[in-house]
GUNU-598656 format. One record per residue: residue number from 1; residue in three letters; x, y, z of N, C-alpha, C in turn. Coordinates in steps of 0.2 Angstrom, whole numbers, plus 5000, padded with zeros to 4 digits. Atoms other than C-alpha are relative to their C-alpha. Example, Ala and Ser with C-alpha at 12.3 -4.5 7.8 and 13.67 -1.06 7.14 Angstrom:
2
+-----+------+------+------+------+------+------+------+------+------+------+
| pos | code |   nu |   nv |   nw |  cau |  cav |  caw |   cu |   cv |   cw |
+-----+------+------+------+------+------+------+------+------+------+------+
|   1 |  ALA | 5004 | 4994 | 5000 | 5062 | 4978 | 5039 | 5004 | 5006 | 5000 |
|   2 |  SER | 4996 | 4994 | 4999 | 5068 | 4995 | 5036 | 4996 | 5005 | 5003 |
+-----+------+------+------+------+------+------+------+------+------+------+
END
This chain:
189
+-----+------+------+------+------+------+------+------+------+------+------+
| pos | code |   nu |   nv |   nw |  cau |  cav |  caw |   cu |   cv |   cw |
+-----+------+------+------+------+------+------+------+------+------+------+
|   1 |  UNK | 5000 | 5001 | 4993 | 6318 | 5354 | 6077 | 5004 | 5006 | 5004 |
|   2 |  UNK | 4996 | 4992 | 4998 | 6323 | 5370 | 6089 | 5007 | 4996 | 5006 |
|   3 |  UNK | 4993 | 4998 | 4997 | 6340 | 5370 | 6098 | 4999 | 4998 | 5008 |
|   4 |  UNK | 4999 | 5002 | 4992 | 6342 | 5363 | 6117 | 4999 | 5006 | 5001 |
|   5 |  UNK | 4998 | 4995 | 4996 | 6340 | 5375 | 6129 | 5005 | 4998 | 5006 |
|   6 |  UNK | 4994 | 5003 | 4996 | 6353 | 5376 | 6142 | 4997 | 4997 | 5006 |
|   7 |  UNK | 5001 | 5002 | 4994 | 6343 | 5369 | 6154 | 4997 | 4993 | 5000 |
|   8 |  UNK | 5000 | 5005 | 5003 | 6338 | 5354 | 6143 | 5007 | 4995 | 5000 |
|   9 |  UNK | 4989 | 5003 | 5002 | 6359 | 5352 | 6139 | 5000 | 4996 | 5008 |
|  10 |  UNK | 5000 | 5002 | 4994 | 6358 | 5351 | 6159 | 4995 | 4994 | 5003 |
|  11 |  UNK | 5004 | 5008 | 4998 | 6345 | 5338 | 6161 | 5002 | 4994 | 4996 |
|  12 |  UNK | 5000 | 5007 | 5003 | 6350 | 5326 | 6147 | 5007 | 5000 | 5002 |
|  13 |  UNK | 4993 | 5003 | 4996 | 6368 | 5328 | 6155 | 4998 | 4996 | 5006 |
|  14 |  UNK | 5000 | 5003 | 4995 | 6364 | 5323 | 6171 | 4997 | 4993 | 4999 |
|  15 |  UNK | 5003 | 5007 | 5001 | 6353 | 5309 | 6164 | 5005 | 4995 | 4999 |
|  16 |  UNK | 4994 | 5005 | 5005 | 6369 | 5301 | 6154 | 5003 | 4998 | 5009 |
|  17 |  UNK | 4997 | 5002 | 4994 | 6378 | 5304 | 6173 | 4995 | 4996 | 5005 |
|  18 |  UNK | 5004 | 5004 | 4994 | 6364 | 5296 | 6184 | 4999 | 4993 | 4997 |
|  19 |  UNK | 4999 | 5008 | 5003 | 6363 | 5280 | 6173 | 5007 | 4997 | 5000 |
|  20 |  UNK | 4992 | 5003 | 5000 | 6382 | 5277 | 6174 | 5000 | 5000 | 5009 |
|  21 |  UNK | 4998 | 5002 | 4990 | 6383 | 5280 | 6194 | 4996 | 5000 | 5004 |
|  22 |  UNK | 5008 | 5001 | 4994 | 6365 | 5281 | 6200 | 5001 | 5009 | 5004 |
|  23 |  UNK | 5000 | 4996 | 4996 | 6359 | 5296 | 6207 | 5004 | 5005 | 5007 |
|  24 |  UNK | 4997 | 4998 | 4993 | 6365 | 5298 | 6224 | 5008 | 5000 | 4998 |
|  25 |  UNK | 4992 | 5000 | 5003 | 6384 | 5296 | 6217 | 5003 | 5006 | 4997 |
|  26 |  UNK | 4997 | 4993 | 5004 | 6383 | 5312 | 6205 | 4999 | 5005 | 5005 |
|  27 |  UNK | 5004 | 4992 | 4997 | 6386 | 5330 | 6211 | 4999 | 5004 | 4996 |
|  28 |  UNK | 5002 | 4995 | 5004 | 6383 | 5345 | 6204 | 5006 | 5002 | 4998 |
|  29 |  UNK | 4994 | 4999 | 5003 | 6404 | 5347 | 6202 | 5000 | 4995 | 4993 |
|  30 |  UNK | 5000 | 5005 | 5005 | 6403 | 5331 | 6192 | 4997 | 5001 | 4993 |
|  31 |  UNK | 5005 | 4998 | 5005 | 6388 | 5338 | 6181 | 5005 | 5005 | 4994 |
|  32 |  UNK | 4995 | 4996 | 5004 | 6397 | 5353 | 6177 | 5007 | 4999 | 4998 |
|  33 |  UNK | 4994 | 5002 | 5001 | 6412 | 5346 | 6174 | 4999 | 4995 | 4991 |
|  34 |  UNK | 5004 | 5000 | 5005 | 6403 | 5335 | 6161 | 5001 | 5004 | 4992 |
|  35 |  UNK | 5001 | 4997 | 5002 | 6398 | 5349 | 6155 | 5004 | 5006 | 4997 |
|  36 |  UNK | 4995 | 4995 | 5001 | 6413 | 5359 | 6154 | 4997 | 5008 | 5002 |
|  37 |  UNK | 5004 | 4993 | 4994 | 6405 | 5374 | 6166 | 5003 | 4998 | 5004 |
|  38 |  UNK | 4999 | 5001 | 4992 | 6409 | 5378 | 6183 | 4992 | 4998 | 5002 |
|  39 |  UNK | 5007 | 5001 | 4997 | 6396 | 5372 | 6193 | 4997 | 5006 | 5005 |
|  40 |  UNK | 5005 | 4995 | 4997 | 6389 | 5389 | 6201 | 4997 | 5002 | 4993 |
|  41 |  UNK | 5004 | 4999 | 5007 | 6384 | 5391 | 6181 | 4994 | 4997 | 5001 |
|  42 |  UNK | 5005 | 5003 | 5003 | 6373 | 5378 | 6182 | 4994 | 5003 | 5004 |
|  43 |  UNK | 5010 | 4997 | 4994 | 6359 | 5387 | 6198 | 5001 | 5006 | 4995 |
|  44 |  UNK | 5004 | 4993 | 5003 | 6358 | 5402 | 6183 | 4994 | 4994 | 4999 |
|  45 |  UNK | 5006 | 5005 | 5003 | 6346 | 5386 | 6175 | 4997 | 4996 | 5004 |
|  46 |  UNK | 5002 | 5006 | 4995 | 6343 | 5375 | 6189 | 4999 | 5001 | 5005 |
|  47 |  UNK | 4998 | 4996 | 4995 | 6339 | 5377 | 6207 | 5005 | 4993 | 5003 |
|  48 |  UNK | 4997 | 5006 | 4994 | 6345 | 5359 | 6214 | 5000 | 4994 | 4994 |
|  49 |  UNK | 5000 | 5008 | 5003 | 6350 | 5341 | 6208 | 4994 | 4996 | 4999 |
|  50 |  UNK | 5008 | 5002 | 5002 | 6332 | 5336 | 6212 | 4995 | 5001 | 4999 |
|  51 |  UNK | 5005 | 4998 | 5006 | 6324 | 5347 | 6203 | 5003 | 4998 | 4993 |
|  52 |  UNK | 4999 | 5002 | 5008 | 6334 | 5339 | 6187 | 4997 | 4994 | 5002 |
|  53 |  UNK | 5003 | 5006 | 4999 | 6329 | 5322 | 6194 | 4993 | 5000 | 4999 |
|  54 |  UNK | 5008 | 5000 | 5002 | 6311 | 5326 | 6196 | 4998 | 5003 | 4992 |
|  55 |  UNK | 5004 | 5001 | 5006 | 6309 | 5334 | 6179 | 5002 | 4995 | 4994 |
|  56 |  UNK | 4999 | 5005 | 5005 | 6317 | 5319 | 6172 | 4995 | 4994 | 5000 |
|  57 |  UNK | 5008 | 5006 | 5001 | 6303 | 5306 | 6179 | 4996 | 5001 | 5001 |
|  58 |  UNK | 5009 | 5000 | 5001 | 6289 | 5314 | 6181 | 4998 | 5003 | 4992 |
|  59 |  UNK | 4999 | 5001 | 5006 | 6292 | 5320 | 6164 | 4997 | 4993 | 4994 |
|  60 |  UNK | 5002 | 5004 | 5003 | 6293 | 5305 | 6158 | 4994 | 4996 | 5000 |
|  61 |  UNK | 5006 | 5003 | 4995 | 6280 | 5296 | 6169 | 4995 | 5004 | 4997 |
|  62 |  UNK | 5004 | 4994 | 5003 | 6269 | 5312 | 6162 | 4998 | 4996 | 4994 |
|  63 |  UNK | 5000 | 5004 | 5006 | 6272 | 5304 | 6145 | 4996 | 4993 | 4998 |
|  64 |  UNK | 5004 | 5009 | 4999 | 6268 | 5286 | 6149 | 4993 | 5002 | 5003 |
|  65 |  UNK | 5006 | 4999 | 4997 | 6252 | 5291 | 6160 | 4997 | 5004 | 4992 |
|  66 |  UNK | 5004 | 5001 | 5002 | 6245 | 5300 | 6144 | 5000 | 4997 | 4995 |
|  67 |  UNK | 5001 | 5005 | 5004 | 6250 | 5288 | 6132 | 4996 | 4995 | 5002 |
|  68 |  UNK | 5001 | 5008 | 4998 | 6242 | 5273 | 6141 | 4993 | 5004 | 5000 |
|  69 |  UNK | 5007 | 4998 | 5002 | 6226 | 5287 | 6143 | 4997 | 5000 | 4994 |
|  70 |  UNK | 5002 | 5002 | 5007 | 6225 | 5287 | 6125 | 4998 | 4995 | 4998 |
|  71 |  UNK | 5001 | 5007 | 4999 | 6228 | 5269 | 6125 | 4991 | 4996 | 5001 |
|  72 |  UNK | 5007 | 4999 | 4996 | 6213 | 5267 | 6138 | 4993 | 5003 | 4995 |
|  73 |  UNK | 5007 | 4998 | 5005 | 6200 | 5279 | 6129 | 5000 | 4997 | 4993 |
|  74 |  UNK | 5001 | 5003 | 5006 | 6202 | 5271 | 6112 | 4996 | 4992 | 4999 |
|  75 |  UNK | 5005 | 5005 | 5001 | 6189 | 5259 | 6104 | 5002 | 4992 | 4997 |
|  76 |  UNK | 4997 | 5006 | 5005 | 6202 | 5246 | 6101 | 5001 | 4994 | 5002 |
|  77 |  UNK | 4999 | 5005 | 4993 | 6202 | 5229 | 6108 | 5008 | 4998 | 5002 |
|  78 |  UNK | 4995 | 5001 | 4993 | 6213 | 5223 | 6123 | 5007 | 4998 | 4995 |
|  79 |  UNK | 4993 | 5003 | 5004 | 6227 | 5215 | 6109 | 5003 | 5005 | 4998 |
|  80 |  UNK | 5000 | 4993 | 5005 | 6228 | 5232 | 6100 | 5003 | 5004 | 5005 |
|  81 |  UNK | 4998 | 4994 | 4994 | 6228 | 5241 | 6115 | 5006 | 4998 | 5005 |
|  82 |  UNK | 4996 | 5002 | 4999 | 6243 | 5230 | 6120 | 5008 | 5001 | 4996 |
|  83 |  UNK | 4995 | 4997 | 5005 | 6251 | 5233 | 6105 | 5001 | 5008 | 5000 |
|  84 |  UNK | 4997 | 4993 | 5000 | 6251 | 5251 | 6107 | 5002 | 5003 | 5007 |
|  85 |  UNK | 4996 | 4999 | 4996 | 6257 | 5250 | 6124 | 5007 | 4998 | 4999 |
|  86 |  UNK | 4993 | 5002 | 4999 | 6272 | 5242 | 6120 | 5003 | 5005 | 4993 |
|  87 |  UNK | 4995 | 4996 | 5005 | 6277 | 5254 | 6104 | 4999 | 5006 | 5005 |
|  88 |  UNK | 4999 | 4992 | 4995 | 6274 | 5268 | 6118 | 5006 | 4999 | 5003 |
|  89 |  UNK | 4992 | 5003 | 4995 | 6289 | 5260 | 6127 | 5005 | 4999 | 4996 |
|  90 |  UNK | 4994 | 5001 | 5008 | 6298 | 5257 | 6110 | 5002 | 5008 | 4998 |
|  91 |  UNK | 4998 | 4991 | 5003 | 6297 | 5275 | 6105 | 5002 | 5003 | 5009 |
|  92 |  UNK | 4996 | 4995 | 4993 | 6302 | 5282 | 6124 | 5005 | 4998 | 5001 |
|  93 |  UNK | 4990 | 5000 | 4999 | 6317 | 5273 | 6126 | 5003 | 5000 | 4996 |
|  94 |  UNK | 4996 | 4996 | 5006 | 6322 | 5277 | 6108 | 5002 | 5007 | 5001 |
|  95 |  UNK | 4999 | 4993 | 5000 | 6319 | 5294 | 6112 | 5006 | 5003 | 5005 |
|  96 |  UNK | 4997 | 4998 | 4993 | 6326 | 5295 | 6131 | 5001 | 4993 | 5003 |
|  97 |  UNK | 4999 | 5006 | 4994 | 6334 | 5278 | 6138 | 5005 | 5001 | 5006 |
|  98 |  UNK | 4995 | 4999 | 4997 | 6346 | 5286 | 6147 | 4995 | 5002 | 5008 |
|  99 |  UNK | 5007 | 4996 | 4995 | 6330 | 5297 | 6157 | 4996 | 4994 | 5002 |
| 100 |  UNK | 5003 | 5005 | 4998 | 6321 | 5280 | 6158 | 5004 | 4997 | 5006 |
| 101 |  UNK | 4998 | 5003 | 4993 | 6336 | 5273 | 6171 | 5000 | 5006 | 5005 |
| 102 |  UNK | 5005 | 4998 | 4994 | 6330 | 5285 | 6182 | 4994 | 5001 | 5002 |
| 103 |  UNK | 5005 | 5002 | 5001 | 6314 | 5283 | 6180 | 4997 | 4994 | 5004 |
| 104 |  UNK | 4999 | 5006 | 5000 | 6318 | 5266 | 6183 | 5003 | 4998 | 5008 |
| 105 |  UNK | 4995 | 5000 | 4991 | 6331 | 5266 | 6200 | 5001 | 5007 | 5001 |
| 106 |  UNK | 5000 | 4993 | 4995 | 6330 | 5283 | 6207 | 4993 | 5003 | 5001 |
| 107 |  UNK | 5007 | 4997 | 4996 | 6312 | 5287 | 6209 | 4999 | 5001 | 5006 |
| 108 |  UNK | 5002 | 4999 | 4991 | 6313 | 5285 | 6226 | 5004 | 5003 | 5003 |
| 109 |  UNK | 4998 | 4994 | 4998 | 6324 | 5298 | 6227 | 4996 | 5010 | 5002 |
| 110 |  UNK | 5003 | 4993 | 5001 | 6312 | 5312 | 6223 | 4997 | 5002 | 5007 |
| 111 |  UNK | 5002 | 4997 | 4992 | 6306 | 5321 | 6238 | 4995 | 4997 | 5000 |
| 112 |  UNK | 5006 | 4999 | 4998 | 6289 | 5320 | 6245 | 4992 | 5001 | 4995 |
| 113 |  UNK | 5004 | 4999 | 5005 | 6277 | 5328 | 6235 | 4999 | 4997 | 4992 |
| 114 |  UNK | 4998 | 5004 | 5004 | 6284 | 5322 | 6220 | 4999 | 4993 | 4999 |
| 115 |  UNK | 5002 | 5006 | 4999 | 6286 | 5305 | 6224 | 4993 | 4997 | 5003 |
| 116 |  UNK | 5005 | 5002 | 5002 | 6268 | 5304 | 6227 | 4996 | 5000 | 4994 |
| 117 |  UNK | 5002 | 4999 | 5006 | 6264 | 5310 | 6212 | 5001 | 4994 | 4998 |
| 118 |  UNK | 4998 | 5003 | 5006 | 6275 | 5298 | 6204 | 4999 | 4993 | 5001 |
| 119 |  UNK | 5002 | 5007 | 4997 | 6270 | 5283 | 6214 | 4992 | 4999 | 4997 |
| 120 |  UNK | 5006 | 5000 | 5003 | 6251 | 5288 | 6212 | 5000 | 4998 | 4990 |
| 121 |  UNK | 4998 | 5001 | 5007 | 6256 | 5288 | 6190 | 5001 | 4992 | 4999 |
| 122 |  UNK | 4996 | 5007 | 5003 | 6266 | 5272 | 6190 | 4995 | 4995 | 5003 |
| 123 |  UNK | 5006 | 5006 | 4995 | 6250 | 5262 | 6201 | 4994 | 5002 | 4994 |
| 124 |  UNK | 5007 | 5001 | 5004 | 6237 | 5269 | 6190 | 5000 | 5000 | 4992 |
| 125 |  UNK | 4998 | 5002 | 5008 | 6248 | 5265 | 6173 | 5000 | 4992 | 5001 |
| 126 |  UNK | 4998 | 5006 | 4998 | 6250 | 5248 | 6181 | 4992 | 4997 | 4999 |
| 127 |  UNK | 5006 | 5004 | 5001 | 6232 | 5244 | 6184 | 4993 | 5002 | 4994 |
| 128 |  UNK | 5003 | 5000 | 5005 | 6226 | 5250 | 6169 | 5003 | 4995 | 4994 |
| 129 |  UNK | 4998 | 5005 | 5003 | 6236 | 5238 | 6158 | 4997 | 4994 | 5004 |
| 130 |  UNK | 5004 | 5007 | 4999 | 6229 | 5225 | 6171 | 4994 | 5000 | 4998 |
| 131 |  UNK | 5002 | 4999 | 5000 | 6215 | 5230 | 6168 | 4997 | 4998 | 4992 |
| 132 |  UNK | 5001 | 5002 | 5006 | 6217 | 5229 | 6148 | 5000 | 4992 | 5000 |
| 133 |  UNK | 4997 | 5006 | 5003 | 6225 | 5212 | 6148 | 4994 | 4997 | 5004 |
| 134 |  UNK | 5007 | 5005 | 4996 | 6208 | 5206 | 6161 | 4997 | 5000 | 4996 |
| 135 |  UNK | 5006 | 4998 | 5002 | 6197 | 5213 | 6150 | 5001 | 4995 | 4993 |
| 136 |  UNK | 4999 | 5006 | 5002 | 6207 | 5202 | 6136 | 4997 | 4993 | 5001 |
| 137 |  UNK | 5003 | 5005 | 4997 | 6205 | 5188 | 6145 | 4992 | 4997 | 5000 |
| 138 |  UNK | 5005 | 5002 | 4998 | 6189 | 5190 | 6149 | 4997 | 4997 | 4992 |
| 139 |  UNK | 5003 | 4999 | 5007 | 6184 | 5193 | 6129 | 5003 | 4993 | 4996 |
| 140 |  UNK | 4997 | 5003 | 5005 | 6194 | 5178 | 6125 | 5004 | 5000 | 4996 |
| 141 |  UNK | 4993 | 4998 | 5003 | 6208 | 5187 | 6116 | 5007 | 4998 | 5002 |
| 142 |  UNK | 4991 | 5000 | 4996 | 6222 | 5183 | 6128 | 4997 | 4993 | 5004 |
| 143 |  UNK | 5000 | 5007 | 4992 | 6225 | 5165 | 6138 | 5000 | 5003 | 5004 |
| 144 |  UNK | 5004 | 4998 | 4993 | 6217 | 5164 | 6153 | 5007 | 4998 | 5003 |
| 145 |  UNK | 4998 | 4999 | 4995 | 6235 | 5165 | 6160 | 5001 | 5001 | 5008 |
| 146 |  UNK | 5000 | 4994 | 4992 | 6240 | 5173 | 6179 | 4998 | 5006 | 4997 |
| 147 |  UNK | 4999 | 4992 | 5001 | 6235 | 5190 | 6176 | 5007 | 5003 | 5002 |
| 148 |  UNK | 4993 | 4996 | 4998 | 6248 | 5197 | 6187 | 5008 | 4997 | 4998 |
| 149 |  UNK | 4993 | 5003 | 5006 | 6262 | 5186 | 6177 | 5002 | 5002 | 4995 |
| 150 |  UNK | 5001 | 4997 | 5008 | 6257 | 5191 | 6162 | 5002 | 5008 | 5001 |
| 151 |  UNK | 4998 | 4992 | 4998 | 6257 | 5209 | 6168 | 5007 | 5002 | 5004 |
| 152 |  UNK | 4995 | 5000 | 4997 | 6274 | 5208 | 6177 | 5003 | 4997 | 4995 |
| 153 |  UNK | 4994 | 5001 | 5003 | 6285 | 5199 | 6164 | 4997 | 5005 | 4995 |
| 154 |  UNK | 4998 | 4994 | 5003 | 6278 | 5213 | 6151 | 5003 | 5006 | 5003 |
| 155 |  UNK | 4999 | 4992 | 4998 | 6279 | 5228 | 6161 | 5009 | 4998 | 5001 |
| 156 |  UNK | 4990 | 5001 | 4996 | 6299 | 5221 | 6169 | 5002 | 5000 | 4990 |
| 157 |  UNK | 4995 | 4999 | 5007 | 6304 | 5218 | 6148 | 4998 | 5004 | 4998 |
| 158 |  UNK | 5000 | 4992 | 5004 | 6296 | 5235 | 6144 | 5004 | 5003 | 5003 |
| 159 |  UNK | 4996 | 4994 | 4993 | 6304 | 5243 | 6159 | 5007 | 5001 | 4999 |
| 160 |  UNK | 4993 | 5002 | 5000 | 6321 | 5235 | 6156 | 5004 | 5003 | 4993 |
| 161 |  UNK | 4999 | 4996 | 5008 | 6321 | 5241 | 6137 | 5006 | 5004 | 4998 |
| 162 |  UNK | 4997 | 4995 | 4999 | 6332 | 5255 | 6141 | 5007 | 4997 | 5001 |
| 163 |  UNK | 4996 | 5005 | 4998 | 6346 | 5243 | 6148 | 5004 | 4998 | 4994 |
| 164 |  UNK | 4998 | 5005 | 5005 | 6347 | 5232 | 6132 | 5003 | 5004 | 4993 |
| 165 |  UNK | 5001 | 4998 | 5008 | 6342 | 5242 | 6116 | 5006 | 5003 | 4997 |
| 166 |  UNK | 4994 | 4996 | 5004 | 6356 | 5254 | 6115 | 5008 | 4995 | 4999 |
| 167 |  UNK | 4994 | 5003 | 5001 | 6370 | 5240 | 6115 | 4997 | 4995 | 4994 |
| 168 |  UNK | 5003 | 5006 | 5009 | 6360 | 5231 | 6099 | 5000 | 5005 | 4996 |
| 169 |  UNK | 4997 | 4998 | 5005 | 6369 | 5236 | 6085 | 4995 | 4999 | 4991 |
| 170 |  UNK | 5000 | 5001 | 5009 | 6360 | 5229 | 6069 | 4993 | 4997 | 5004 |
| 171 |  UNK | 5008 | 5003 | 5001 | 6340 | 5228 | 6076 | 4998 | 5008 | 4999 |
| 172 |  UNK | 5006 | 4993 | 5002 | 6330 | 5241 | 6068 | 4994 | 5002 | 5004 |
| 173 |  UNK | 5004 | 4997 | 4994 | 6319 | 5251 | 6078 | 4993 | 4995 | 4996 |
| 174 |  UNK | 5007 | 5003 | 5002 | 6302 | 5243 | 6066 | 5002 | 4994 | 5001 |
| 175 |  UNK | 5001 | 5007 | 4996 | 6308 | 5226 | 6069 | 5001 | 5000 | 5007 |
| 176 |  UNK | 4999 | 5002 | 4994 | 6312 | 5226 | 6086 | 4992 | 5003 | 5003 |
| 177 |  UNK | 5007 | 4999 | 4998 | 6293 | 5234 | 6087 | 4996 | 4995 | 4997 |
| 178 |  UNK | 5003 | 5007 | 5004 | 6287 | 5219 | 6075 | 5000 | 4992 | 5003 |
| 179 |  UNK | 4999 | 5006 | 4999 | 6296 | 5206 | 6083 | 4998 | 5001 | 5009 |
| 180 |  UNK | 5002 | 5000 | 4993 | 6295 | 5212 | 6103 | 4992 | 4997 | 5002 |
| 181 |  UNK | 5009 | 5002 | 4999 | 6273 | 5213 | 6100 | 5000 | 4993 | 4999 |
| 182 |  UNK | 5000 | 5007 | 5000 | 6277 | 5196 | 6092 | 5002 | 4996 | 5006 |
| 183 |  UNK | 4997 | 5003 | 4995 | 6285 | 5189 | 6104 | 4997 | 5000 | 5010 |
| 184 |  UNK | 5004 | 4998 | 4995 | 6275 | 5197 | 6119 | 4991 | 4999 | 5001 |
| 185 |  UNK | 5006 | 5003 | 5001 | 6259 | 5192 | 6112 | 4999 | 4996 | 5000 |
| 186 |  UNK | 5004 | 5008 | 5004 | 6261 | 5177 | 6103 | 5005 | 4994 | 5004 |
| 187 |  UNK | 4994 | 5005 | 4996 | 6277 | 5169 | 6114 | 5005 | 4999 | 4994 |
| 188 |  UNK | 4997 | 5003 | 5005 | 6290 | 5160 | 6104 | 4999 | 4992 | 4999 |
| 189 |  UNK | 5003 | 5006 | 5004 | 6282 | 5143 | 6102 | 4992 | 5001 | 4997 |
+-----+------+------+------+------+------+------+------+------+------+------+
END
């Protein structure tokens, strides 16, 4: 595994600060402080606060859009392709839960261009999961639930992931992917 760069150091800090007080609360004193830098250090790596903000969620967003196109193009049925939606969201907020609450509460900070980007990404990762779980349905694999309930309590407990998992002390990352799918497919009765 190669070595942070300083400009990584500077994003996964900022991450760890923007999930403790939310975006709009950090400064860029507060960063490098952090950091233990002065904060004129940080514009040698950086140009602005949202430019670390956007490359933390469209990054991420990047990741889920082409996990979920894999997902999509694959010849697996609607269940399977369920199932590896939710170990996509298991393995991201293993990686980065910290980057997932912004993600999650500050996208709507990003500018303009960005923020369409990232609005455009989160709609068309959204109606592709509906789209699986219809296609389910349709085939018989999945109760003929609401669509849009089924699609709304997974996506809010995959979204939320980030929130819970780091304060579970004794759930192994394969169980908690063994029993969530369980749980997410099959319910608890």
């Amino acid at each position: 595994m190669k070595p942070e760069s300083r400009k990584e150091e500077i994003i996964n800090a900022a991450s760890i600060l923007f999930k403790e007080k939310g975006y709009s609360a950090v400064t860029m004193r507060d960063l490098a402080k952090a950091m233990g830098i002065k904060a004129a250090s940080l514009y040698n790596h950086i140009q602005s606060k949202q430019e670390i903000l956007s490359t933390i969620i469209i990054d991420l967003a990047e990741e889920f859009t082409s996990g979920m196109n894999q997902i999509v193009s694959s010849d697996k049925n609607a269940t399977k392709k369920i199932e590896n939606i939710i170990d996509l969201h298991i393995d991201v907020t293993l990686r980065n839960s910290d980057g997932l609450a912004s993600l999650n509460n500050d996208w709507m900070h990003l500018e303009e261009e960005n923020l369409q980007y990232f609005e455009k990404m989160r709609h068309d990762y959204e109606e592709n999961f509906r789209n699986i779980v219809k296609k389910g349905v349709d085939q018989g694999e999945i109760k003929p639930f609401n669509i849009e309930i089924m699609v709304f309590s997974t996506l809010s407990t995959l979204r939320t992931l980030y929130l819970w998992y780091p304060k579970q002390r004794n759930i192994d990352a394969d169980i908690l992917k063994h029993d969530m799918i369980s749980v997410l497919l099959k319910g608890i009765v």
